[in-house]
N, C-alpha and C positions, 0 to 999 in steps of 0.2 A: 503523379497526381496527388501528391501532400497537400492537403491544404495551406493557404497562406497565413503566417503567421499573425496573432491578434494581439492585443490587451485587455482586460475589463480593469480601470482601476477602482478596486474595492478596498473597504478594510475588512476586518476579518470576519464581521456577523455576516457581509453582503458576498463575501469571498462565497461559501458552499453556494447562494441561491445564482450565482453566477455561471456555477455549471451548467446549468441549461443551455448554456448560448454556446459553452466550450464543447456542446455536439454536435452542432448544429454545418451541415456542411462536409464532416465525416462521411467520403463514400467511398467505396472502390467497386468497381465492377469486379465480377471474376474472369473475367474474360482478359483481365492484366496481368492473371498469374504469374506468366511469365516472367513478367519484369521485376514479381518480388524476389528479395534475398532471405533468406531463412537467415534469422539471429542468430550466433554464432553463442553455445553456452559456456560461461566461463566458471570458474570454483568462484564458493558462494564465499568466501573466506572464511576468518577466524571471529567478527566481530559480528556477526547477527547477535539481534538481542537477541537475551535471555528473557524471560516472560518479568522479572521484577526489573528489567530496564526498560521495558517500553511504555510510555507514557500515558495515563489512565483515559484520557479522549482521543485518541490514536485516530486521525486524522490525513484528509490529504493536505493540510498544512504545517507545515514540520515548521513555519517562523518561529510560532508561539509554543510555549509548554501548557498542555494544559488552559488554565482559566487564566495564567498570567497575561499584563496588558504590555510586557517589557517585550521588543521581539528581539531575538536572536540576533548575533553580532556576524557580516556577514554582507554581502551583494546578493538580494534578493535575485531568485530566480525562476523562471518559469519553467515547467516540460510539461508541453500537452503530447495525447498520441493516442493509437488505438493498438487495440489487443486481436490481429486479424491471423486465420487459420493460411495454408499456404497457397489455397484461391483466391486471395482477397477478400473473403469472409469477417464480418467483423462476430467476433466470441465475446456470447454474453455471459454474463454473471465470473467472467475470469476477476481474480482476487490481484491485483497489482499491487508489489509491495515494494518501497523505498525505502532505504537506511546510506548515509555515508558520515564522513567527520565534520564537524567542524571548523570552524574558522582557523583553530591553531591544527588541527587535525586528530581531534580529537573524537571516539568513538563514544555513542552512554552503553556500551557495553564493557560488563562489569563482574569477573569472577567471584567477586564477593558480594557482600547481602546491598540491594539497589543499585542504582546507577553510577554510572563512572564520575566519581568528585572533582576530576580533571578537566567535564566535560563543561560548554558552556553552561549555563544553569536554566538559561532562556527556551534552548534548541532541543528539539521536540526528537529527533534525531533516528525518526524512523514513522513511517508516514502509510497509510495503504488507500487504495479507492478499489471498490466496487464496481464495475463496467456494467453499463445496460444494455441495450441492443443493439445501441451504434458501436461499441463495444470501444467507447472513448475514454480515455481518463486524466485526470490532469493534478498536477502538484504546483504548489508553491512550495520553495526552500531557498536555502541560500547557495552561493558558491562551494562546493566540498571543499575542504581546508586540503593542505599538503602534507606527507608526514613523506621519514626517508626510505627511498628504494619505488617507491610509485608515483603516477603519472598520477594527476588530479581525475577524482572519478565518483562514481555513482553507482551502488549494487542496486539489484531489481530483482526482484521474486517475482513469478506470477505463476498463479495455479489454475487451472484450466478445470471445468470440471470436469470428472470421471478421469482426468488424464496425466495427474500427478501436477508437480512442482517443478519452476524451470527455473534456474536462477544464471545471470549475464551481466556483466560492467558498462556501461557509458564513461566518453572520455570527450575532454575537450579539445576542438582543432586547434592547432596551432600549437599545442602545450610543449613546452623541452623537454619535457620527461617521457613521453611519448614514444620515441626515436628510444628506449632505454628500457619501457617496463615488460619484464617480462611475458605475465601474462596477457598483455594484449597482442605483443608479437606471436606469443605461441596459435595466433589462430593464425591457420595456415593458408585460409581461400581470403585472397586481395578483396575481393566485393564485403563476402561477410566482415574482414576486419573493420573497412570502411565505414561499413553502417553502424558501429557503435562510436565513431569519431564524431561527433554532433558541431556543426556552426551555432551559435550561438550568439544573438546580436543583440542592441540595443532596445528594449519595450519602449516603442513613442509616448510621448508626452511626461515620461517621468524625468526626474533631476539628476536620481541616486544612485544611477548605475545599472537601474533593475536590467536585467540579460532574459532571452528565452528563446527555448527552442522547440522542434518538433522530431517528434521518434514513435515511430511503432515499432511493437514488437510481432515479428514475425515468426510462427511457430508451424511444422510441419504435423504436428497430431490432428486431429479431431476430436470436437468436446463429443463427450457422451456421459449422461447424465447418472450416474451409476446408482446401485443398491445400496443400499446404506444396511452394513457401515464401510462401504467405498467412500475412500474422498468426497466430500458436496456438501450440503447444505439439508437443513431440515425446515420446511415454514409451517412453524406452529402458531395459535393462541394461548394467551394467558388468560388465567384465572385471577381477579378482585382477590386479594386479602389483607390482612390491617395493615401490618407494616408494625414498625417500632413503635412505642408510646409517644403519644405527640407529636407523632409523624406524621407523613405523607403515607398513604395507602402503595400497597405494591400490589407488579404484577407476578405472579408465577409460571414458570414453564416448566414445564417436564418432558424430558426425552431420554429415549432408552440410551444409557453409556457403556462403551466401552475400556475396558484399560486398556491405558496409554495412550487413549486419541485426546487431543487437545481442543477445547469450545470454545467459540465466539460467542456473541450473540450482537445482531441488528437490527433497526426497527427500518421501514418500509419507506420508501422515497414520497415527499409529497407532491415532486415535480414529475413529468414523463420522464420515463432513461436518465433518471440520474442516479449514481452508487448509493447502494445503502448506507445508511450512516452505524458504525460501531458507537456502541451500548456497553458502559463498566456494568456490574453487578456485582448482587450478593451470595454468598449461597446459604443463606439462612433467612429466616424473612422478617428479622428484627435486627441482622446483622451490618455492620460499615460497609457501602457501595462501593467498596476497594480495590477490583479488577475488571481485567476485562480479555483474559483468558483462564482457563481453567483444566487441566489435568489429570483423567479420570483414573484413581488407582486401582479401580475393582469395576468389573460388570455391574450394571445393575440400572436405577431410573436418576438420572440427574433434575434436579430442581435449581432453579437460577433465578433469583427475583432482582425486578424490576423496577427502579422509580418511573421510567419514561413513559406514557398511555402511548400504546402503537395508533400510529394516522389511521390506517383503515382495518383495525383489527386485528394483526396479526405481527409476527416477529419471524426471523429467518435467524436460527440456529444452523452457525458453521463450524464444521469440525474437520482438522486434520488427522491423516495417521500416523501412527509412532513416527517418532524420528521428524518429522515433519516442521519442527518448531524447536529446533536446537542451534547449535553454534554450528562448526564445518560436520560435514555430511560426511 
């Protein structure tokens, strides 16, 4: 019962308001349980960013960097899909996250200070959406680049609330290296390998090659909204305050931190069921709006200011736990 695959062609301001339409049609009964496959989890690898390679508007469009208007070198490509529990349940508020190489096969992940020099300069190279009720979520990128010893592919993070971190590969049919990489073989149930093998066809009406495809991910836990500070989310209000000289006013948030958990911060959708959108900040309220995670080394009250006025009041402060935000696990 996947839905059939679509197009919106947008550029990139019309791309987010587009989401609305990419949930529309998302259903599954539970009563199909049966016929789901639970996603098969694979090693997260070595190349998750590190918090000073990922791109300060982290987005579900990894074409562009940032505010640049250059897009990324590459066969634009689609993957829409939903985030469903192993009734056919769609799971809200799960965190989907996307990271692969580039066109030469290249990672922006980088052991030393910023991103990989290597990598294209355009390519945004790691990407996450927010799931609403439908529990849909959808990217734009390009083709993952090849590098040697692996099949062409795609990592995916998703966090579930109350229920931890999953992380799993996508791969393309048809590929040669397929027949060869190891860890896709290592999964051992024929269904589950399958369901990370994605077809992948042509988006009508375009020139340039754009491809897409459809995938959910299928997960056997149950969300449960936990105590904080478990895994989840916080949705606070900010407080009005000046901001820098000759500046724009900020907003401020405060929430109790702990060491080692790592913080987001989001402002509220202005459409129904669409992901929150990630928010850089500061942590000083006169200071450069220079990330947009944050690492708490000591207990105590975090403050994170804001240029953005939240739509209807309020902000969604998300934080992981230790470990939660590093390279391999």
């Amino acid at each position: 019962m996947n839905p059939n695959a679509f197009h919106i062609p947008v550029d990139r301001r019309r791309f987010f308001k587009s989401m609305a339409t990419a949930t529309a049609g998302f259903s599954l009964a539970g009563s199909f349980a049966e016929a789901l496959t639970l996603t098969p989890l694979q090693t997260q690898g070595p190349f998750y960013p590190l918090p000073d390679d990922l791109p300060l508007g982290k987005d579900n469009d990894l074409l562009y960097l940032n505010d640049n208007l250059t897009p990324a070198s590459g066969t634009v490509t689609h993957v829409t899909g939903r985030v469903l529990d192993a009734n056919g349940n769609p799971i809200r508020n799960a965190l989907v996250e996307l990271w692969h190489a580039d066109i030469n096969g290249e990672y922006t992940y980088f052991a030393g200070s910023g991103r990989n020099p290597a990598a294209d300069p355009n390519f945004a190279g790691f990407g996450q959406f927010l799931t609403g009720a439908s529990g849909a979520f959808r990217f734009r990128t390009i083709r993952a680049g090849l590098y040697p010893g692996r099949a062409r592919h795609f990592h995916w993070g998703i966090s579930v609330p109350g229920s931890g971190r999953r992380v799993t590969q996508t791969y393309w049919a048809g590929e040669p290296g397929n027949a060869s990489d190891g860890i896709l073989n290592a999964i051992a149930d024929v269904d589950q390998r399958n369901s990370v093998i994605l077809n992948f066809t042509p988006v009508p009406g375009t020139t340039s090659g754009e491809e897409q495809t459809i995938w959910d991910f299928v997960t056997g836990i149950t969300p449960n909204e936990p105590l904080y500070p478990g895994e989840g989310s916080l949705v606070v209000r900010g407080s009005v305050v000046t901001g820098p000289a000759g500046g724009n006013p900020r907003y401020r948030l405060s929430v109790p931190a702990y060491a080692g958990y790592s913080y987001e911060l989001y402002s509220n959708p202005t459409l129904a069921d669409l992901s929150w959108t990630a928010l850089p900040f500061s942590l000083t309220e006169t200071g450069a709006i220079d990330r947009n995670i944050f690492t708490a080394t000591a207990d105590g009250t975090l403050h994170l200011f804001v240029e953005a006025r939240p739509v209807r009041g309020f902000y969604m402060v998300s934080f992981r736990v230790p470990g939660a935000n590093v390279g391999t696990p």
